[in-house]
mmCIF file as gemmi writes it, N, C-alpha and C atoms, coordinates in Angstrom:
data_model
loop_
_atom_site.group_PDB
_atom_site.id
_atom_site.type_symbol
_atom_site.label_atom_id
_atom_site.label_alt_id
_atom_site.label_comp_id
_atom_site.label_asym_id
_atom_site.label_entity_id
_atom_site.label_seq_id
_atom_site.pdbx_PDB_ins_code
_atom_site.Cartn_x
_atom_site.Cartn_y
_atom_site.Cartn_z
_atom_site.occupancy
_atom_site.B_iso_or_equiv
_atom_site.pdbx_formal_charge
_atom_site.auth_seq_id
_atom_site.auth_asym_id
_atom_site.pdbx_PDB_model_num
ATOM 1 N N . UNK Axp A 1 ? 49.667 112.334 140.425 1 0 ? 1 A 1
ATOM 2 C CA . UNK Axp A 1 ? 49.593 113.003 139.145 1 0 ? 1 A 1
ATOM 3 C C . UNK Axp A 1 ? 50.2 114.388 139.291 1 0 ? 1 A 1
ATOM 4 N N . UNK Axp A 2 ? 50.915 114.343 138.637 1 0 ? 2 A 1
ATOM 5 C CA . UNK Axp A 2 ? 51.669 115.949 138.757 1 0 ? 2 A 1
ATOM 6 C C . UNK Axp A 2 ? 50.817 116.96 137.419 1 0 ? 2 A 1
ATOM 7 N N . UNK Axp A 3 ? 50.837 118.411 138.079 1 0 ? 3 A 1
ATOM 8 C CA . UNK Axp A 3 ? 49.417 119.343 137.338 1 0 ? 3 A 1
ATOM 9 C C . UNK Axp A 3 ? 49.917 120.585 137.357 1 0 ? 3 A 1
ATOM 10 N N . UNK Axp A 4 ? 50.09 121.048 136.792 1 0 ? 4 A 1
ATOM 11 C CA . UNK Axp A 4 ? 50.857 122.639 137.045 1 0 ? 4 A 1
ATOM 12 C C . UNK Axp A 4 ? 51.722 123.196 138.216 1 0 ? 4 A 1
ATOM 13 N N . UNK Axp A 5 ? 52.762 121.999 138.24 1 0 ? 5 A 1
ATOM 14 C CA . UNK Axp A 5 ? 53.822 122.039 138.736 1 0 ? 5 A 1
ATOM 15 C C . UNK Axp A 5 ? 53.654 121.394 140.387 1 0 ? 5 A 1
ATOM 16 N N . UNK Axp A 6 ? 52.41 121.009 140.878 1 0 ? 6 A 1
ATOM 17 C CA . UNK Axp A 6 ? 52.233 120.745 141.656 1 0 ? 6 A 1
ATOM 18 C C . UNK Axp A 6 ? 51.757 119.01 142.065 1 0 ? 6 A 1
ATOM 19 N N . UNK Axp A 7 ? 51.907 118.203 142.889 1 0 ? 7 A 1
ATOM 20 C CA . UNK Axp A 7 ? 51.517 116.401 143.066 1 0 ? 7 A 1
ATOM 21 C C . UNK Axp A 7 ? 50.267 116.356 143.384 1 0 ? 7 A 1
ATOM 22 N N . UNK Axp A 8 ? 49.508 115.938 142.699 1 0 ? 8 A 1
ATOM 23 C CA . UNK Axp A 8 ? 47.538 115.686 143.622 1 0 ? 8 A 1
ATOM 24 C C . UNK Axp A 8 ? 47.723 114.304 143.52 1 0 ? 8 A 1
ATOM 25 N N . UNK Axp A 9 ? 46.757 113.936 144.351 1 0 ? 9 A 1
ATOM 26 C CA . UNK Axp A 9 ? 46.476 112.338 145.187 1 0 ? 9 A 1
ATOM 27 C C . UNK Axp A 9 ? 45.383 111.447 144.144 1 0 ? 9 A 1
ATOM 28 N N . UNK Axp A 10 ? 45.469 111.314 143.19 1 0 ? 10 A 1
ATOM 29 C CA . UNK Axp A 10 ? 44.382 110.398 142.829 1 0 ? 10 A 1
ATOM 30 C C . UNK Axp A 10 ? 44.108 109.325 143.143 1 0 ? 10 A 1
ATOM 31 N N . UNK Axp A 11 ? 43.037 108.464 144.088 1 0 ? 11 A 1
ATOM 32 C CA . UNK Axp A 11 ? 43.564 106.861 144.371 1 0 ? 11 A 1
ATOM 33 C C . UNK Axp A 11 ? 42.354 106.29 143.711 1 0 ? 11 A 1
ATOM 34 N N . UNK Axp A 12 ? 41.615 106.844 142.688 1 0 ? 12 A 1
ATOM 35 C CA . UNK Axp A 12 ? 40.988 106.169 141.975 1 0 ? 12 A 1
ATOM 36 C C . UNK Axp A 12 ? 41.341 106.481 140.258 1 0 ? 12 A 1
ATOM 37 N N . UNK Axp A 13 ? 42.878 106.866 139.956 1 0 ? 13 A 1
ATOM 38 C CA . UNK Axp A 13 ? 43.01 107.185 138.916 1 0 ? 13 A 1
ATOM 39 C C . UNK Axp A 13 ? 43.973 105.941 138.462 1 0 ? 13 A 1
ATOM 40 N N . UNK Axp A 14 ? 44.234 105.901 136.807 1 0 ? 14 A 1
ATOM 41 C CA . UNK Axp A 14 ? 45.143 104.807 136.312 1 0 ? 14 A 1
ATOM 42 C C . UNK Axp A 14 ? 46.388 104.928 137.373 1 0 ? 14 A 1
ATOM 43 N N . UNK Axp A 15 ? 47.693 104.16 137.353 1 0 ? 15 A 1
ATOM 44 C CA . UNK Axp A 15 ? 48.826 104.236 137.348 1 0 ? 15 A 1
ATOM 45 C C . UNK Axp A 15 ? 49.248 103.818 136.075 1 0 ? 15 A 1
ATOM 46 N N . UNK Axp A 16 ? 50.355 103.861 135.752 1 0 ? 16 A 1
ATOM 47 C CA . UNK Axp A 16 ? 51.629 104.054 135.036 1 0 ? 16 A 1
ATOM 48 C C . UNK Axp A 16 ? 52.608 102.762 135.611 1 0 ? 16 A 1
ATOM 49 N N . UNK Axp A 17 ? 52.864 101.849 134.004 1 0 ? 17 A 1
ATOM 50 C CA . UNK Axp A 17 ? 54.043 101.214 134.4 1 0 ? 17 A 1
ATOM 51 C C . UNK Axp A 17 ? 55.169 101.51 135.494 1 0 ? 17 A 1
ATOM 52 N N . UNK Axp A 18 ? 55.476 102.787 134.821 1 0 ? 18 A 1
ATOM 53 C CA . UNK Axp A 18 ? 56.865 103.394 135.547 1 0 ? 18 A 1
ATOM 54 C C . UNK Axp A 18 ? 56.647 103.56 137.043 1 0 ? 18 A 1
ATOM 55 N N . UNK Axp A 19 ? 55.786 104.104 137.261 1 0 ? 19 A 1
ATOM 56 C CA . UNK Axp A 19 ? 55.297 104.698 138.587 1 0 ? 19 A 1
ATOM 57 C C . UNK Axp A 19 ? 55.228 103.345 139.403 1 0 ? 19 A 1
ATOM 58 N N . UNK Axp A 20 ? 54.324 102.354 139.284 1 0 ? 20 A 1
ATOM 59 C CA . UNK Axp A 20 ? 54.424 101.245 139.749 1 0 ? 20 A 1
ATOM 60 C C . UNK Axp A 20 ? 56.094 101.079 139.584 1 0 ? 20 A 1
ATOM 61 N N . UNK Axp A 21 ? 56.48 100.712 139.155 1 0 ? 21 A 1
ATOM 62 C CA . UNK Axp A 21 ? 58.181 100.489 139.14 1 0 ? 21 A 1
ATOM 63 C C . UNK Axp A 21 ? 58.908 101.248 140.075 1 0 ? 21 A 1
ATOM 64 N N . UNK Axp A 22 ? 58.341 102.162 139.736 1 0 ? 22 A 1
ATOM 65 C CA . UNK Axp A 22 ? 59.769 103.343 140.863 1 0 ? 22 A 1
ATOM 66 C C . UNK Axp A 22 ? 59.104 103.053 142.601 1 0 ? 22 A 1
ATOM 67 N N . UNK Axp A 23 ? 57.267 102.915 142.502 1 0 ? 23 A 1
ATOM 68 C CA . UNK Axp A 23 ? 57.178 102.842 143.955 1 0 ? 23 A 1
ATOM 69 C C . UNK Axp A 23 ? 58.035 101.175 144.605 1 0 ? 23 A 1
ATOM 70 N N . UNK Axp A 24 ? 57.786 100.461 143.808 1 0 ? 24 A 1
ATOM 71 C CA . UNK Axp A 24 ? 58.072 99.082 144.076 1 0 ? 24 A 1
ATOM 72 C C . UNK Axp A 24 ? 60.078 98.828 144.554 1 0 ? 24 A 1
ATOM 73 N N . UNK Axp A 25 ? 60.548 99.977 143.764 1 0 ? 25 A 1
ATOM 74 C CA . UNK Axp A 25 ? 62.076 100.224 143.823 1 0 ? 25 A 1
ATOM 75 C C . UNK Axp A 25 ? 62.454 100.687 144.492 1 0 ? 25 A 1
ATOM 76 N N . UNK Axp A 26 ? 62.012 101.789 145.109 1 0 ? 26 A 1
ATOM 77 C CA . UNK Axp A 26 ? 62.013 102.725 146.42 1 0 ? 26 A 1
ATOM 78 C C . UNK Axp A 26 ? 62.368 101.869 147.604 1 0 ? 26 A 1
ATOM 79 N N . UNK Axp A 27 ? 60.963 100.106 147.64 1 0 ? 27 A 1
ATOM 80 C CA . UNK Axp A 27 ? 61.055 99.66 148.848 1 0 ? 27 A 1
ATOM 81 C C . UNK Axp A 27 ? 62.744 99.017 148.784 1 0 ? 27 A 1
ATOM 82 N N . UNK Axp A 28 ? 63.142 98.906 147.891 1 0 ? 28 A 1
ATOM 83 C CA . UNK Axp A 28 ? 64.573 97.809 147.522 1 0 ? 28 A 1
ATOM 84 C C . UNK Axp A 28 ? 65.828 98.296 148.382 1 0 ? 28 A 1
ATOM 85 N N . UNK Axp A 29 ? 66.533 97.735 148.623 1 0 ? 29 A 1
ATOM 86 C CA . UNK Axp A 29 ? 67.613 97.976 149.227 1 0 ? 29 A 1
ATOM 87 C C . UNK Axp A 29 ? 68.875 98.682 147.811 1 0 ? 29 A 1
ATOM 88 N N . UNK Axp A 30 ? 69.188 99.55 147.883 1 0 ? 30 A 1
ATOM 89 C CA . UNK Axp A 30 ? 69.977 99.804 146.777 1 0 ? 30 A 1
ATOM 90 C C . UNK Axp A 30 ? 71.391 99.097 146.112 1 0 ? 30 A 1
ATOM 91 N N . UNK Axp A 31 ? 72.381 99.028 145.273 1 0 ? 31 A 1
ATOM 92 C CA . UNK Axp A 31 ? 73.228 98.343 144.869 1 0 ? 31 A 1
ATOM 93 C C . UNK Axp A 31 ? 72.758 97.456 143.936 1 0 ? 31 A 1
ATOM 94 N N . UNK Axp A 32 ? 71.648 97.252 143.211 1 0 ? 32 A 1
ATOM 95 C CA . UNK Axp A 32 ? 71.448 96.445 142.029 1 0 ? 32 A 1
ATOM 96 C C . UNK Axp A 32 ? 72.198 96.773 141.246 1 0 ? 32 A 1
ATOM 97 N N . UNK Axp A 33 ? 72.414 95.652 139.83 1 0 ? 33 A 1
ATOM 98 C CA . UNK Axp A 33 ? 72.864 96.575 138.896 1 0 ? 33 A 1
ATOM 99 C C . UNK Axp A 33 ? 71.663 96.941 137.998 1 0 ? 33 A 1
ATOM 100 N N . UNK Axp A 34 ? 72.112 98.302 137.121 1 0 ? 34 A 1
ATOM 101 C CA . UNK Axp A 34 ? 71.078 98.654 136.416 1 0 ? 34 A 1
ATOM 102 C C . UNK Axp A 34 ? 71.456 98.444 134.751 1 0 ? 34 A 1
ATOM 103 N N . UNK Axp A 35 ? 70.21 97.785 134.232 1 0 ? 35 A 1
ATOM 104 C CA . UNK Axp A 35 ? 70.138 97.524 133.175 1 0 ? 35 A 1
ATOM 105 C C . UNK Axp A 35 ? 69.957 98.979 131.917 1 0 ? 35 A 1
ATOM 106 N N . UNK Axp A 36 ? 70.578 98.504 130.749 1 0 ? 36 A 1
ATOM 107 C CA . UNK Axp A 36 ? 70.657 99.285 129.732 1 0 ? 36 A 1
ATOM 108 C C . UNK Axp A 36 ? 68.908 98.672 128.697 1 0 ? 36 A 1
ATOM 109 N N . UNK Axp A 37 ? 68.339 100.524 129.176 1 0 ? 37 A 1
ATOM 110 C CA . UNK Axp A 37 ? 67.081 100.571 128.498 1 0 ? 37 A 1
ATOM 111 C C . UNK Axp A 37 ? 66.702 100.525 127.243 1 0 ? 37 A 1
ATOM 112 N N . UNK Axp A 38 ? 68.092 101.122 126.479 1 0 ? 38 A 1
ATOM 113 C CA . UNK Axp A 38 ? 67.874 101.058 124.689 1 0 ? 38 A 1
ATOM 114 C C . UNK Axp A 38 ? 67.877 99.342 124.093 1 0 ? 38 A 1
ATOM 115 N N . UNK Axp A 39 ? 67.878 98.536 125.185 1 0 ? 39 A 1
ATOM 116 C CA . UNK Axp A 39 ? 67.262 97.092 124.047 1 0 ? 39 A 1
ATOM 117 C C . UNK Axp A 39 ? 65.854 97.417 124.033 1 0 ? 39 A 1
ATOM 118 N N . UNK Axp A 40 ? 65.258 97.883 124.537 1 0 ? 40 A 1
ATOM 119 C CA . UNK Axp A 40 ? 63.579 98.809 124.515 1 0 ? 40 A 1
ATOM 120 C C . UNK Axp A 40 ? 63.025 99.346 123.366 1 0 ? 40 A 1
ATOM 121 N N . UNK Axp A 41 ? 62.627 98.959 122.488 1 0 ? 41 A 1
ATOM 122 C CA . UNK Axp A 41 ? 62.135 100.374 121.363 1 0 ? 41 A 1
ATOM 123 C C . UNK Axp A 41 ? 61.559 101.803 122.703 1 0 ? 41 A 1
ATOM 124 N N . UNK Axp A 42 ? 60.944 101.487 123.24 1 0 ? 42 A 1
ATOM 125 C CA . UNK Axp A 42 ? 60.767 102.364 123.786 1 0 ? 42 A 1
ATOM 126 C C . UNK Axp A 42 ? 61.295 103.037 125.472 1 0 ? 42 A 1
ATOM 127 N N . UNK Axp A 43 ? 62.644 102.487 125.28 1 0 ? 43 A 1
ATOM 128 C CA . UNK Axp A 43 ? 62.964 102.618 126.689 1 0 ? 43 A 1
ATOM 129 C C . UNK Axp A 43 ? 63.429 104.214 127.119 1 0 ? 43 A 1
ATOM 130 N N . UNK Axp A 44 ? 63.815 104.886 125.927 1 0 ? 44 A 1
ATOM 131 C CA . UNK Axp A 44 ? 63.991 106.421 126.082 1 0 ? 44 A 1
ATOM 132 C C . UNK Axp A 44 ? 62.501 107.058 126.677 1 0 ? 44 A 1
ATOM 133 N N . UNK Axp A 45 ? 61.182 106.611 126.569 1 0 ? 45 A 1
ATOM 134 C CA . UNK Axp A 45 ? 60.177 107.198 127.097 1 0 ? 45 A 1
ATOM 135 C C . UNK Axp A 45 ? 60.136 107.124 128.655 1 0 ? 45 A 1
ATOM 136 N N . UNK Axp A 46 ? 61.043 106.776 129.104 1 0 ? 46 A 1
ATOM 137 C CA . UNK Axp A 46 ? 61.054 106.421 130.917 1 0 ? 46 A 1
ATOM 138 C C . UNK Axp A 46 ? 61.52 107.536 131.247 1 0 ? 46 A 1
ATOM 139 N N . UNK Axp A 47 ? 60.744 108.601 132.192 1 0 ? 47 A 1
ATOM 140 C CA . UNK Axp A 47 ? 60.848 109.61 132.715 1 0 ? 47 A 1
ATOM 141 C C . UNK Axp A 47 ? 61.895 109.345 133.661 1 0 ? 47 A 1
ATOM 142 N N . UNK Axp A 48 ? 62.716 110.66 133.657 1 0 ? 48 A 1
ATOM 143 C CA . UNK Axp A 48 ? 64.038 110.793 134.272 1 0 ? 48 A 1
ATOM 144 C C . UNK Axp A 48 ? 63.856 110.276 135.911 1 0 ? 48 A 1
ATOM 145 N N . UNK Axp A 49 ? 62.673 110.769 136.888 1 0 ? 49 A 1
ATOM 146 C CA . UNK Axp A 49 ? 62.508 110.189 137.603 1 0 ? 49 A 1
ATOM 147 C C . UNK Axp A 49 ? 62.437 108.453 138.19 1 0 ? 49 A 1
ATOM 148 N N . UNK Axp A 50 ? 62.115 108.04 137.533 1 0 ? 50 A 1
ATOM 149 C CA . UNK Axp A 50 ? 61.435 106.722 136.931 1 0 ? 50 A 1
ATOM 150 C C . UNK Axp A 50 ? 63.042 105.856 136.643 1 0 ? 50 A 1
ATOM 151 N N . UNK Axp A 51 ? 63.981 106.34 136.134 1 0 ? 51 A 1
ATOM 152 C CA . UNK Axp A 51 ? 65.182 105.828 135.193 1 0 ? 51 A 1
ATOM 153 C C . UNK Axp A 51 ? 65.5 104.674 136.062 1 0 ? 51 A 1
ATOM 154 N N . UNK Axp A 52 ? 66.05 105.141 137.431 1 0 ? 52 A 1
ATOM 155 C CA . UNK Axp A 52 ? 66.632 104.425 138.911 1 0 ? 52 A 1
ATOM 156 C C . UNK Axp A 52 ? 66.338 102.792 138.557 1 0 ? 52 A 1
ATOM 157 N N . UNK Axp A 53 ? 65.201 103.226 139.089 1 0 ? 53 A 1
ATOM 158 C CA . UNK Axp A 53 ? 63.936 102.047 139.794 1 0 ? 53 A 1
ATOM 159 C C . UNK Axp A 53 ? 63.698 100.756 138.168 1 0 ? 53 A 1
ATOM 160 N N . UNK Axp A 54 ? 63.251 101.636 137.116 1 0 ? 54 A 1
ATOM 161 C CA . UNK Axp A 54 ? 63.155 100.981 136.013 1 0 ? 54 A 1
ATOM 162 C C . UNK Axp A 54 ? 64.278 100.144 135.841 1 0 ? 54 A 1
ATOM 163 N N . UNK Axp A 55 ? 65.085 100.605 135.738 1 0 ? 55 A 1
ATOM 164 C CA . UNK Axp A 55 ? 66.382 99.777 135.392 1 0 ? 55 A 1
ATOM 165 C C . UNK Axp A 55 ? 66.828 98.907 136.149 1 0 ? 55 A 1
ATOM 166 N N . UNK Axp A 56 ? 66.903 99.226 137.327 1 0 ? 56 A 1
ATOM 167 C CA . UNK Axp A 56 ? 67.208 97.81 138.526 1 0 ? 56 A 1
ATOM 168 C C . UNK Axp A 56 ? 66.203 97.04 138.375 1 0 ? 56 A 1
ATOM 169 N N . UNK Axp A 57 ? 64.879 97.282 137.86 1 0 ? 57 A 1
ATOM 170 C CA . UNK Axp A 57 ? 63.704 96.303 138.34 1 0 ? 57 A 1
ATOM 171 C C . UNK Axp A 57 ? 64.185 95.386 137.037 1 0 ? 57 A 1
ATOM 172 N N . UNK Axp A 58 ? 64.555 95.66 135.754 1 0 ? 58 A 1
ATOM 173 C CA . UNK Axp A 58 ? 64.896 95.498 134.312 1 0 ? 58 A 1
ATOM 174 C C . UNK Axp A 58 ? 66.051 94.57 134.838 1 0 ? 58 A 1
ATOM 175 N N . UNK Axp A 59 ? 67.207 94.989 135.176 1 0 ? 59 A 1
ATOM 176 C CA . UNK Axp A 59 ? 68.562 94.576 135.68 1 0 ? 59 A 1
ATOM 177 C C . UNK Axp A 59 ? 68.33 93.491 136.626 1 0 ? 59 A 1
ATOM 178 N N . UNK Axp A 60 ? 67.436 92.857 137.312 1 0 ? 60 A 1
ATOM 179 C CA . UNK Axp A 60 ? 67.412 92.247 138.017 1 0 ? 60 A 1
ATOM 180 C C . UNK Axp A 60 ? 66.366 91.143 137.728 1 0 ? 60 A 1
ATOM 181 N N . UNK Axp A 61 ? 65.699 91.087 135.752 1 0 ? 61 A 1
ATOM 182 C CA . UNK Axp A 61 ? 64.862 90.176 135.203 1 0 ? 61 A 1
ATOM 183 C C . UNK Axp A 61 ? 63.647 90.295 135.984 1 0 ? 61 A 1
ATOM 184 N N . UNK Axp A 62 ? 62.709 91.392 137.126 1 0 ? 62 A 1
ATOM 185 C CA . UNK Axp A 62 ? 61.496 91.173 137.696 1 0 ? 62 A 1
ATOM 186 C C . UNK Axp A 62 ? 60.706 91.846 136.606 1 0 ? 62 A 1
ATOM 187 N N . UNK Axp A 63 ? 61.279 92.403 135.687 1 0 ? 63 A 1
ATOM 188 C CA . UNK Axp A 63 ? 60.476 93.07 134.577 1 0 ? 63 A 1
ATOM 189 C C . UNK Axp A 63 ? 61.325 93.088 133.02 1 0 ? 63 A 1
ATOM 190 N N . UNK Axp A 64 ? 60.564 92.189 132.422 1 0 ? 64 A 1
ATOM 191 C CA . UNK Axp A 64 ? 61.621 92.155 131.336 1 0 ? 64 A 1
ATOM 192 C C . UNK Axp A 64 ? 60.754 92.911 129.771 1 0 ? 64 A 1
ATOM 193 N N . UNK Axp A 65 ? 59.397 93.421 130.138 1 0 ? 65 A 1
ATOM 194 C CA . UNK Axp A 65 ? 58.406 94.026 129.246 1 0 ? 65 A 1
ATOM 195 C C . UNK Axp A 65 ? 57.909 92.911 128.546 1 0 ? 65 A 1
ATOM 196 N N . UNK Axp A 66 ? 57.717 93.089 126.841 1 0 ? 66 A 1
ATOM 197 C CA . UNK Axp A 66 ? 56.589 92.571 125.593 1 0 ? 66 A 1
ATOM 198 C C . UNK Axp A 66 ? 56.764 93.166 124.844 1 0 ? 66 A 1
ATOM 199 N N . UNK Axp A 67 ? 56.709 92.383 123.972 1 0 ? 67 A 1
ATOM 200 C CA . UNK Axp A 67 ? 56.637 92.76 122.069 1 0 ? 67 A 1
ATOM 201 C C . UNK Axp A 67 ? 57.953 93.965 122.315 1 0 ? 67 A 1
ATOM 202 N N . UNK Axp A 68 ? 59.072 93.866 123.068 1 0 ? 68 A 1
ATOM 203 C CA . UNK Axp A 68 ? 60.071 94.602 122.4 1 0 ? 68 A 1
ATOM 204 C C . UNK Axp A 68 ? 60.128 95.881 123.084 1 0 ? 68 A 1
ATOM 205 N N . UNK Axp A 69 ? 59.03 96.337 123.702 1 0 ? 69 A 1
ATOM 206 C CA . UNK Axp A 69 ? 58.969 97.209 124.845 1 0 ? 69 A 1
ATOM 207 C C . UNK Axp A 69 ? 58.565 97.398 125.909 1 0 ? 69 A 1
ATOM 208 N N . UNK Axp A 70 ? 58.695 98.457 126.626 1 0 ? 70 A 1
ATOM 209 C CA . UNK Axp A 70 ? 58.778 98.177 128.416 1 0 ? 70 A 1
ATOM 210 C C . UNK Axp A 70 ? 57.352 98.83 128.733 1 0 ? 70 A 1
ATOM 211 N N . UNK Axp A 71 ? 56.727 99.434 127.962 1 0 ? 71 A 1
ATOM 212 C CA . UNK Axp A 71 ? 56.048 100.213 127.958 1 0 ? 71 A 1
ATOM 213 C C . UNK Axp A 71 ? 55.743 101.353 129.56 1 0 ? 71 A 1
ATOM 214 N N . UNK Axp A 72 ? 56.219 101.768 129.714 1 0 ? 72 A 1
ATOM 215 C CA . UNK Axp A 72 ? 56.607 103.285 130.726 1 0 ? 72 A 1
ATOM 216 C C . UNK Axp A 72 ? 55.226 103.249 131.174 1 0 ? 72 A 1
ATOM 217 N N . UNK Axp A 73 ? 54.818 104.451 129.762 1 0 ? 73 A 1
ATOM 218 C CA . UNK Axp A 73 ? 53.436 105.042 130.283 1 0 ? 73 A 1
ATOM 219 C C . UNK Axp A 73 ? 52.418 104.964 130.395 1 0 ? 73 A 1
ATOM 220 N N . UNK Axp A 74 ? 52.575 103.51 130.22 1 0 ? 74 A 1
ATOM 221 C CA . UNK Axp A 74 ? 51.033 102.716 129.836 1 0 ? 74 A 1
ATOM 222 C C . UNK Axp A 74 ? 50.362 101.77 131.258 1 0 ? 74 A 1
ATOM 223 N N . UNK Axp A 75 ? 48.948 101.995 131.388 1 0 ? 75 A 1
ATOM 224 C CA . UNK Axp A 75 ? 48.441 102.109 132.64 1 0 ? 75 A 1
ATOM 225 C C . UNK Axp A 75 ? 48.766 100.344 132.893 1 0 ? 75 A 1
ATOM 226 N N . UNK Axp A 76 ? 49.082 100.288 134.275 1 0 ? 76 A 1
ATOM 227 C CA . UNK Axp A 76 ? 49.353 98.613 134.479 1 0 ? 76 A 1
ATOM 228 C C . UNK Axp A 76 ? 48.527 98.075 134.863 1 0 ? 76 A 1
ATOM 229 N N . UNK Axp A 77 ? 48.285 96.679 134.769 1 0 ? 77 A 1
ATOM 230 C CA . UNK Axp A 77 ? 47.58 96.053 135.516 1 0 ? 77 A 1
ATOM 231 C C . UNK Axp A 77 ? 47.529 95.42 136.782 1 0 ? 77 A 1
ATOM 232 N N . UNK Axp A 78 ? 46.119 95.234 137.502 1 0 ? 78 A 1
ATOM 233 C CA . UNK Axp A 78 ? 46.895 94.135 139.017 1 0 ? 78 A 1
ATOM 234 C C . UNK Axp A 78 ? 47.218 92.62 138.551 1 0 ? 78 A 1
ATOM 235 N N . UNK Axp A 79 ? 47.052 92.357 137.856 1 0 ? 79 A 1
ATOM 236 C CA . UNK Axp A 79 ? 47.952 90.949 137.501 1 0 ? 79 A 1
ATOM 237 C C . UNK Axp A 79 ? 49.303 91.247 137.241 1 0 ? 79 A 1
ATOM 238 N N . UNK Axp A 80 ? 50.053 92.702 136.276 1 0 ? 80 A 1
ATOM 239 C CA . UNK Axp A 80 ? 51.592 93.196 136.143 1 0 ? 80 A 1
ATOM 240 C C . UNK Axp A 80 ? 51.965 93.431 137.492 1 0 ? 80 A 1
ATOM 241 N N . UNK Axp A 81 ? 51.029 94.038 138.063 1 0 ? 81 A 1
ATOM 242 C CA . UNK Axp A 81 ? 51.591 94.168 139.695 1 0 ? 81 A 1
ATOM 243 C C . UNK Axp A 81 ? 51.912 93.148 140.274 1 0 ? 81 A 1
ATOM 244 N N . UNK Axp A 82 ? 51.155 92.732 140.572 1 0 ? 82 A 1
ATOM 245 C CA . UNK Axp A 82 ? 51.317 91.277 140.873 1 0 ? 82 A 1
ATOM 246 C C . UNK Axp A 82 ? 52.014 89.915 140.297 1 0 ? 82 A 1
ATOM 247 N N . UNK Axp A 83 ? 52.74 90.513 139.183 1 0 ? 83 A 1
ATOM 248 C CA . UNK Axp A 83 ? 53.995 89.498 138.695 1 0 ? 83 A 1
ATOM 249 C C . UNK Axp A 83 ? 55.259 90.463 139.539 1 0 ? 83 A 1
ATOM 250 N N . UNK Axp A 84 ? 55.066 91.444 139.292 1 0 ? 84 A 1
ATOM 251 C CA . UNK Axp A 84 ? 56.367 91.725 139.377 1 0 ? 84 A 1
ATOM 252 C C . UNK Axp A 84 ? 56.95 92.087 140.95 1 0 ? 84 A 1
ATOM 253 N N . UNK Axp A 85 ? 56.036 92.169 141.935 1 0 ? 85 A 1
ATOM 254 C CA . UNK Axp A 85 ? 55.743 91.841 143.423 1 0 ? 85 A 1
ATOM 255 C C . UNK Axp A 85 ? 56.066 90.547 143.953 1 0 ? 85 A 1
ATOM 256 N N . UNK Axp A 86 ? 55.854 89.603 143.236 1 0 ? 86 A 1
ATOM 257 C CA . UNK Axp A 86 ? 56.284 87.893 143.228 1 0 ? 86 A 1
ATOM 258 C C . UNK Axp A 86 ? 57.048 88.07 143.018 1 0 ? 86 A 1
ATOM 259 N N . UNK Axp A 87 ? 57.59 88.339 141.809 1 0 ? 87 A 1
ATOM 260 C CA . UNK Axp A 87 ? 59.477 88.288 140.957 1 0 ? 87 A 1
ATOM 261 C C . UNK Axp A 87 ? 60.232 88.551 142.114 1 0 ? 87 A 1
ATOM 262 N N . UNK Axp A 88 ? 59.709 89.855 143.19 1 0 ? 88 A 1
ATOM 263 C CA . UNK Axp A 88 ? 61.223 90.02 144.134 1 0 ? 88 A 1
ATOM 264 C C . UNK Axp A 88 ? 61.508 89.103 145.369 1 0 ? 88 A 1
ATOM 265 N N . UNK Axp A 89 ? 60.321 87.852 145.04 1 0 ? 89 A 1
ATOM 266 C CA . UNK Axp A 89 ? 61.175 86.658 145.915 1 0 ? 89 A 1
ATOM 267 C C . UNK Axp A 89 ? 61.41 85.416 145.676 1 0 ? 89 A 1
């Protein structure tokens, strides 16, 4: 969680779509291609950090969202985790 400019450790706090995404992208070998976020109603809400990872995970069908959006900032679940952890094999 980032807090007045600084990262604290929460490991009993929500995560974040995105966040799950970008850690899960990090492990990837790079060279995907990256997918275009505006078929998203809400794909402009993906923090600039976040953009990378989102889009290859998007670009590569392991995350294709619901109802029309990807939803970023919205806390995930361990079953979303756990689809999209499967998807990369």
């Amino acid at each position: 969680t980032a807090r007045d400019g600084k990262l604290y450790f929460n490991p009993t706090g929500a995560i974040s779509r995105q966040e799950v995404m970008t850690m899960i992208g990090r492990t990837q070998i790079r060279g995907f291609a990256e997918a275009d976020l505006s078929v998203f109603e809400d794909g402009s809400q993906t923090a600039s950090w976040a953009l990378p990872y989102v889009k290859t995970l998007v670009g590569q069908q392991i995350v294709s969202g619901y109802s029309g959006k990807l939803w970023p900032k919205d806390p995930v679940t361990r079953a979303q985790v756990a689809a999209i952890i499967t998807g990369l094999y």
